[in-house]
N, C-alpha and C positions, 0 to 999 in steps of 0.2 A: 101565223107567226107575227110577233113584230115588226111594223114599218113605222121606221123613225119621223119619216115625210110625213106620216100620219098622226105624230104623235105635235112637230109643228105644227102642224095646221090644226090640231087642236088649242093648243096653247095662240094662235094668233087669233083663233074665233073668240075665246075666253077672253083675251087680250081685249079684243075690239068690243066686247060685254062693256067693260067697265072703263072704257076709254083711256086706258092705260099706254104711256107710250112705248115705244119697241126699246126706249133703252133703260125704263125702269125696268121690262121684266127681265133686261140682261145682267141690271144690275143683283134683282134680285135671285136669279141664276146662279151668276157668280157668289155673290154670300154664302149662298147653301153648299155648292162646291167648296169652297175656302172652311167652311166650320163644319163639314165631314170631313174634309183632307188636311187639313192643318197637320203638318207634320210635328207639328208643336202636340199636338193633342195626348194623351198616355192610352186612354179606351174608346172603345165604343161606348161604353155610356157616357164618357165625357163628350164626345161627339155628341148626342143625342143630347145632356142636357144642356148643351151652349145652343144648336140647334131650337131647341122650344123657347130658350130666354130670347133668341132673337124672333123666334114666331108671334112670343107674346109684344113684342114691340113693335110689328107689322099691321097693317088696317086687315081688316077682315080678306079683301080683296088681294093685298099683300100674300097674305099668306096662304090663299087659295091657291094663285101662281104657284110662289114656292110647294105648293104640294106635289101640284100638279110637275113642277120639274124632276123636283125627289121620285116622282111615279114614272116618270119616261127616264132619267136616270136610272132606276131601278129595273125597267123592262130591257133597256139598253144592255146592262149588263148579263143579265139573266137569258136575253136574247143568245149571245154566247156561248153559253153554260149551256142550254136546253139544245143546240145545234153539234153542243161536244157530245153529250150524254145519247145522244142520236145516232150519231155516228160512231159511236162505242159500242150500242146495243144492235145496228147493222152487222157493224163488222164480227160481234157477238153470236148473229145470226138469231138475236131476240124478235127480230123483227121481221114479219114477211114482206117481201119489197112490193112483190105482186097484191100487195094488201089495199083496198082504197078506201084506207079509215079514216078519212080525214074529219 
């Protein structure tokens, strides 16, 4: 499963690749937060296409961060989802506990 610590410490090794400081990649953090969540926004593809206009405005490296946050954003949440869905199919009895599928 997801471990978010892992997903830092991915992003501070990439960080350190391209000798990025820790608070550009928070800025660019924030931006991709702010132009998914914009409560301003009407869709998801309006989300998505202010998202790529600001990608294409990013240096290569820019935007590799920003992927790479969108990716652990995304794990983030789904982290969630995959631990409900889990314990839906337990208590379902979808699942054998004594099972070691891992």
């Amino acid at each position: 499963m997801f471990d978010p610590r892992e997903e830092s410490l991915a992003l501070e090794i990439v960080r350190g690749f391209f000798d990025m400081p820790s608070e550009e990649m928070m800025k660019i953090g924030d931006k991709v937060k702010a132009l998914l969540f914009d409560p301003q926004t009407g869709s998801d593809q309006e989300a998505v296409a202010k998202l790529k206009e600001a990608l294409g405005e990013m240096s290569r490296e820019q935007a590799l961060m920003a992927g790479m946050f969108l990716s652990g954003l995304l794990r983030c949440n789904l982290a969630k989802q995959i631990e409900q869905e889990y314990q839906k199919a337990m208590a379902e009895g979808n699942i054998d506990p004594n099972c070691d599928c891992a």
